[in-house]
DRENKOLMAR-252217 format. One line per 3 residues: number of its first residue (from 1); for each residue x, y, z of N, C-alpha, C. Coordinates in Angstrom, 2 decimals. Example, Ala and Ser with C-alpha at 12.3 -4.5 7.8 and 13.67 -1.06 7.14 Angstrom:
BEGIN
1 = 13.19:-5.69:7.80:12.30:-4.50:7.80:13.20:-3.30:7.80; 12.85:-2.25:7.08:13.67:-1.06:7.14:12.90:0.03:7.87
end
This chain:
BEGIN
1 = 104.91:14.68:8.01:105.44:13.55:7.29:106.78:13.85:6.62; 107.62:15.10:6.20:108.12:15.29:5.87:109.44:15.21:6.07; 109.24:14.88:7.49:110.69:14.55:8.35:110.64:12.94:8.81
4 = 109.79:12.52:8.46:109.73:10.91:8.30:110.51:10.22:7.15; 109.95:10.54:6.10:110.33:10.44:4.77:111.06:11.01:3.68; 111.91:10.34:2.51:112.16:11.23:2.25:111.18:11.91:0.73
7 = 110.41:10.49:0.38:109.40:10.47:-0.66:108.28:9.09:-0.55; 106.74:9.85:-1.17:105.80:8.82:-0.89:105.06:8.71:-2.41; 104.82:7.38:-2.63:103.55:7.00:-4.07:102.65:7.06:-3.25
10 = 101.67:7.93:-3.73:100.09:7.35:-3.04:99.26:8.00:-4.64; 98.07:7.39:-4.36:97.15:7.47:-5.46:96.13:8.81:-4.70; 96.23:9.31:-6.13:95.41:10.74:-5.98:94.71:11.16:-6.71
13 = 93.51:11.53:-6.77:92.55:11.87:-8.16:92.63:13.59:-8.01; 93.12:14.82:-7.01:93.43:15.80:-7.86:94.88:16.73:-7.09; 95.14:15.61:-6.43:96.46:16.31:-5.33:96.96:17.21:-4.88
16 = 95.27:17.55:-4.43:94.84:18.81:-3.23:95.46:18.17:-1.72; 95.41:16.89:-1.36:95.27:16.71:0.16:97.16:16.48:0.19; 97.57:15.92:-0.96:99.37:16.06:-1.03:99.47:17.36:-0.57
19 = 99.13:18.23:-1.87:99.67:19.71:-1.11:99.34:20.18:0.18; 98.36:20.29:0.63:97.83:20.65:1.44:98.95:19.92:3.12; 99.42:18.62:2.32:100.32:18.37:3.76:102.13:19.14:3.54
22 = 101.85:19.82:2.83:102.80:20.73:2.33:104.09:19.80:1.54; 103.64:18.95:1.20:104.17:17.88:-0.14:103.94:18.24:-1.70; 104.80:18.15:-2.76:104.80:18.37:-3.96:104.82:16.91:-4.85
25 = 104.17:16.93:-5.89:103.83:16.11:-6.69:105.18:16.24:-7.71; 106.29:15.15:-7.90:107.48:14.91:-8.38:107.31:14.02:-9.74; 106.48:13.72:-10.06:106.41:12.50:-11.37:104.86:12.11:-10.92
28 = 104.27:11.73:-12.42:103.41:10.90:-12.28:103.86:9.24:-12.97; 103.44:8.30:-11.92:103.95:6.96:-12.25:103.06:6.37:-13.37; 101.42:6.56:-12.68:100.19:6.16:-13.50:99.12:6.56:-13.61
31 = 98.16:6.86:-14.75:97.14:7.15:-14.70:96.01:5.66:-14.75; 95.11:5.97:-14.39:94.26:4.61:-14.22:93.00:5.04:-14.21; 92.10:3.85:-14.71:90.87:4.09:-15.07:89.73:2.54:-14.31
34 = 88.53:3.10:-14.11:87.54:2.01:-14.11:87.33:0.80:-15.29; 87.07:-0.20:-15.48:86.70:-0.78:-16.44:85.97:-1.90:-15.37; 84.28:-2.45:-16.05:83.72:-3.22:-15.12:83.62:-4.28:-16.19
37 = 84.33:-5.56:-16.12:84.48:-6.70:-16.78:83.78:-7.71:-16.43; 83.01:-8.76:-17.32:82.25:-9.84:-17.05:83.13:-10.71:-17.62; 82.71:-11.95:-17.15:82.82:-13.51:-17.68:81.27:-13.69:-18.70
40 = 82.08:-13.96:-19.83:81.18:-14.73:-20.98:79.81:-15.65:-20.76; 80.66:-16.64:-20.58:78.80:-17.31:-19.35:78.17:-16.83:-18.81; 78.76:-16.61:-17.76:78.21:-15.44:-16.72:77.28:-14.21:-17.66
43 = 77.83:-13.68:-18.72:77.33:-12.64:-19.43:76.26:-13.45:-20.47; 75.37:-14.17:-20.54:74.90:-14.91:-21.48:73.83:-15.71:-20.25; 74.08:-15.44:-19.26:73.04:-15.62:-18.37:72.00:-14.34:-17.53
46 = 70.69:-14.27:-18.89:69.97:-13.28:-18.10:70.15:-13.00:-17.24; 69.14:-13.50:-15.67:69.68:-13.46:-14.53:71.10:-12.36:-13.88; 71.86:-13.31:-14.29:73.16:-12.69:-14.13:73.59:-11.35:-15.00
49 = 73.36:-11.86:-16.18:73.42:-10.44:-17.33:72.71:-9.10:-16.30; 71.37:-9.63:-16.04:70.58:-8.62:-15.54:71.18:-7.53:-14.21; 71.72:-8.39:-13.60:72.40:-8.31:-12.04:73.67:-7.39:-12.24
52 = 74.28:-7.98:-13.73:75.60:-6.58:-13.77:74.79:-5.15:-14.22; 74.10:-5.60:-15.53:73.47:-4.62:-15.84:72.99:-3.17:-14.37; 72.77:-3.97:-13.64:72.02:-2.69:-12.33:73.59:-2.45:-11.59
55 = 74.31:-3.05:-11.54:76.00:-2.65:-11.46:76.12:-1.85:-11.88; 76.42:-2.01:-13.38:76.61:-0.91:-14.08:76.24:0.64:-13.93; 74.66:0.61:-13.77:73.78:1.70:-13.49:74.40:2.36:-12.45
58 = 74.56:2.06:-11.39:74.71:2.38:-10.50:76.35:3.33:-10.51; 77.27:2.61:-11.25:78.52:2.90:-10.94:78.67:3.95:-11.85; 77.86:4.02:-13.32:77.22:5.22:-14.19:76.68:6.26:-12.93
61 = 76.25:6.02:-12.36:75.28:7.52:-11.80:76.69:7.88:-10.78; 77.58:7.22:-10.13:78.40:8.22:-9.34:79.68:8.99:-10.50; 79.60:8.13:-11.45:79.97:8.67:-12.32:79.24:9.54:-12.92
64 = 78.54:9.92:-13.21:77.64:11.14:-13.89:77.43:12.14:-12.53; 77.48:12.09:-11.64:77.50:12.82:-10.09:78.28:13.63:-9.89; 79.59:13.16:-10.41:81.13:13.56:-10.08:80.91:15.35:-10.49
67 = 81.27:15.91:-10.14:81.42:17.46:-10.37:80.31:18.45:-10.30; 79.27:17.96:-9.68:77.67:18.01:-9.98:77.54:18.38:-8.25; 76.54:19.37:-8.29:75.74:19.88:-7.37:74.53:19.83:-6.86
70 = 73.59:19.57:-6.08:72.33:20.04:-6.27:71.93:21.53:-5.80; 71.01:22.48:-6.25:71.07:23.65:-5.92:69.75:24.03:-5.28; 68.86:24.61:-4.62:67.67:24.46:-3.83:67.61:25.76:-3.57
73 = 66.43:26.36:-3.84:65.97:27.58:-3.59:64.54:27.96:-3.36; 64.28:29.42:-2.99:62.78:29.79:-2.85:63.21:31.32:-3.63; 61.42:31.41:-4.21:61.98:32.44:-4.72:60.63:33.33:-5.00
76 = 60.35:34.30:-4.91:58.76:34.91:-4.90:58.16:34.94:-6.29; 56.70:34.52:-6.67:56.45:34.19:-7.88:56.91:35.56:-9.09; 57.24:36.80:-8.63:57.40:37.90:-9.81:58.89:37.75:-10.19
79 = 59.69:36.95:-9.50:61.14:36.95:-9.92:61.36:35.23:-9.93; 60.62:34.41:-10.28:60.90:33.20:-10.69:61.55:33.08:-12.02; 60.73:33.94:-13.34:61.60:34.18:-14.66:62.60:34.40:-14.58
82 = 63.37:35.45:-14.11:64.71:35.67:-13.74:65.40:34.86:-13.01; 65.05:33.90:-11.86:65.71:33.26:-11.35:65.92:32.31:-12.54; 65.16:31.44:-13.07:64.98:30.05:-14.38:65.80:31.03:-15.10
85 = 65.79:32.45:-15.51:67.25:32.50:-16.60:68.42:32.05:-16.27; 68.50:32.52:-14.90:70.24:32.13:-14.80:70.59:30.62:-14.63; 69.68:30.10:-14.55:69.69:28.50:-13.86:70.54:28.01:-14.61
88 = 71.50:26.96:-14.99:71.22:25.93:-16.11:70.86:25.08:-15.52; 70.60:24.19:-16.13:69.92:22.63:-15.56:70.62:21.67:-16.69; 69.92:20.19:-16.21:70.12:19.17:-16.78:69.27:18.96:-17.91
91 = 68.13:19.14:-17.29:66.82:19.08:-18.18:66.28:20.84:-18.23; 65.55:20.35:-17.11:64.78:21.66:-17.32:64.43:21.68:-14.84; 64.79:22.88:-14.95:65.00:23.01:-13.11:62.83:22.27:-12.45
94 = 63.44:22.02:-11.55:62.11:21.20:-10.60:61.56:22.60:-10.16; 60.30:23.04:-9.63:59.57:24.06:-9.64:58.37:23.97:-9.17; 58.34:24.44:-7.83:56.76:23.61:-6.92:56.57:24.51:-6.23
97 = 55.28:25.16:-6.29:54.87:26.20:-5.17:54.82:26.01:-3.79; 55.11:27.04:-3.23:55.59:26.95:-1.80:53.89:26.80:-1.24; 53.57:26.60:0.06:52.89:26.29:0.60:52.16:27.73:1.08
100 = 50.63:27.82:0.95:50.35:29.39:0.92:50.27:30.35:-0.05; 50.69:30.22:-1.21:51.19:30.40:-2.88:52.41:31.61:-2.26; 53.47:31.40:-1.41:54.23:32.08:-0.67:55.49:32.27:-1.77
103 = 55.17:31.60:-3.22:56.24:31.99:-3.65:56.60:30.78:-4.41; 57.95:30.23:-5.03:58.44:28.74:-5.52:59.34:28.28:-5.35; 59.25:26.69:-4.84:60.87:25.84:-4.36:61.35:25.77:-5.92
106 = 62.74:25.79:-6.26:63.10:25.42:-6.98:64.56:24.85:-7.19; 64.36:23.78:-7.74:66.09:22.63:-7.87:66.29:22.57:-8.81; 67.58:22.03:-8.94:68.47:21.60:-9.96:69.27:21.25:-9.80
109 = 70.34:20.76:-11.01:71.59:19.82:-10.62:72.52:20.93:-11.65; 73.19:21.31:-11.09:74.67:22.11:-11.81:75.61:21.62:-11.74; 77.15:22.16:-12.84:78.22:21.79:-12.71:78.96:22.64:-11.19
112 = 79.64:21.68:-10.34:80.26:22.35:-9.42:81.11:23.50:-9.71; 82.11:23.36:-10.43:82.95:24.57:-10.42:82.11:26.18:-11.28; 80.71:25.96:-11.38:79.76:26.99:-11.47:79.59:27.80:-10.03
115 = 79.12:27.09:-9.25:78.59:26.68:-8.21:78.76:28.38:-6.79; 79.97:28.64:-7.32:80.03:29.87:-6.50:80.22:31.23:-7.18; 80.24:31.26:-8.69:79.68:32.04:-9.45:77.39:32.26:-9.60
118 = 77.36:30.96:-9.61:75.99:30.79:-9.69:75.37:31.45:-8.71; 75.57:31.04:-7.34:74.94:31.54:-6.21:74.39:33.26:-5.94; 75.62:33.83:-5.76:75.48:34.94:-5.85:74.78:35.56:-7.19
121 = 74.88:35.22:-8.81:73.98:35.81:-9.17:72.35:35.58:-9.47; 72.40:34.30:-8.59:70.88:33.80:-8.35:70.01:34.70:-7.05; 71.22:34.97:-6.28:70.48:36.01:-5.10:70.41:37.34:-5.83
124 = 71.06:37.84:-6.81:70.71:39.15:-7.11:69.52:39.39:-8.40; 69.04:37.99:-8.93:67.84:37.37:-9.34:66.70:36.94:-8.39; 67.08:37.41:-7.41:65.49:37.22:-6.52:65.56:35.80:-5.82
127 = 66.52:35.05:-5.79:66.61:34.06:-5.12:66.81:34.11:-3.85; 66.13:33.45:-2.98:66.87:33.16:-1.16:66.61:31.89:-0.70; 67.31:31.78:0.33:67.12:30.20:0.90:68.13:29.12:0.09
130 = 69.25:29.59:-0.34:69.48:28.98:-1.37:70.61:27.60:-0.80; 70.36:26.73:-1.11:70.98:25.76:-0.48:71.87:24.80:-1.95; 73.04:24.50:-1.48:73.98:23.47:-1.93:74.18:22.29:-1.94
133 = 73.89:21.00:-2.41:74.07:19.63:-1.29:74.52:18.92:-2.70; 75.75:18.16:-1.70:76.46:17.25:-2.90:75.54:15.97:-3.21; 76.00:15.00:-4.32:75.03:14.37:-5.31:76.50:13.13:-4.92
136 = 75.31:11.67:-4.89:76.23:10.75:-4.60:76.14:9.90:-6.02; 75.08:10.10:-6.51:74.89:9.33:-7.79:73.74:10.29:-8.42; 73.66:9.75:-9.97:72.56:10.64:-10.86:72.47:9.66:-12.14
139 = 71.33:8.85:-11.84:70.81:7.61:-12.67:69.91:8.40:-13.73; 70.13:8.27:-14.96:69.30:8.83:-15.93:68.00:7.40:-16.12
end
């Protein structure tokens, strides 16, 4: 693109994929935000009240998602304590014996930029199987 142009506005939330086309970020024009707005009537009609209300929810949980991981593991019952130290969680990590008493699944939701610090010292806590999977929403 660079020999197309000689400069581009595009909207970017962390202007990794600019650089990455070997483009530099020269000014910021605007910052911008969500706001989910009703009409008065409209807002004064259960029904309807009700109908944004689950809007809302919804657009809350990809918002509460944003930077968030889920983390998935197995782990043999004598090093489960140690694994639950290093964890953090939201609440408190999910924890279900494996099938066979072979040991325990265990999840949670972490901050991403943890995420590759975490790993590795969850395997040297007795963790394996350990799996990553991004989060599209997280409805409290």
């Amino acid at each position: 693109m660079p020999d197309i142009v000689d400069c581009v506005v595009d909207i970017t939330e962390t202007g990794r994929a600019i650089r990455a086309a070997g483009l530099r970020i020269i000014d910021e024009i605007l910052v911008s935000y969500t706001e989910l707005v009703a009409n008065r009537a409209a807002y004064e009609d259960p029904v309807r009240r009700h109908a944004m209300e689950q809007v809302l929810t919804l657009l809350s949980g990809v918002l509460e998602a944003r930077g968030k991981v889920l983390v998935k593991l197995n782990v043999a019952a004598e090093r489960l304590d140690a694994v639950i130290g290093v964890l953090p969680a939201m609440k408190t990590p999910t924890v279900n014996e494996l099938y066979g008493k072979a040991g325990y699944a265990v999840e949670t939701v972490v901050p991403k930029n943890e995420i590759n610090i975490l790993i590795p010292a969850l395997s040297d806590a007795g963790a394996t199987d350990i799996i990553e999977l991004p989060l599209s929403k997280i409805v409290h």
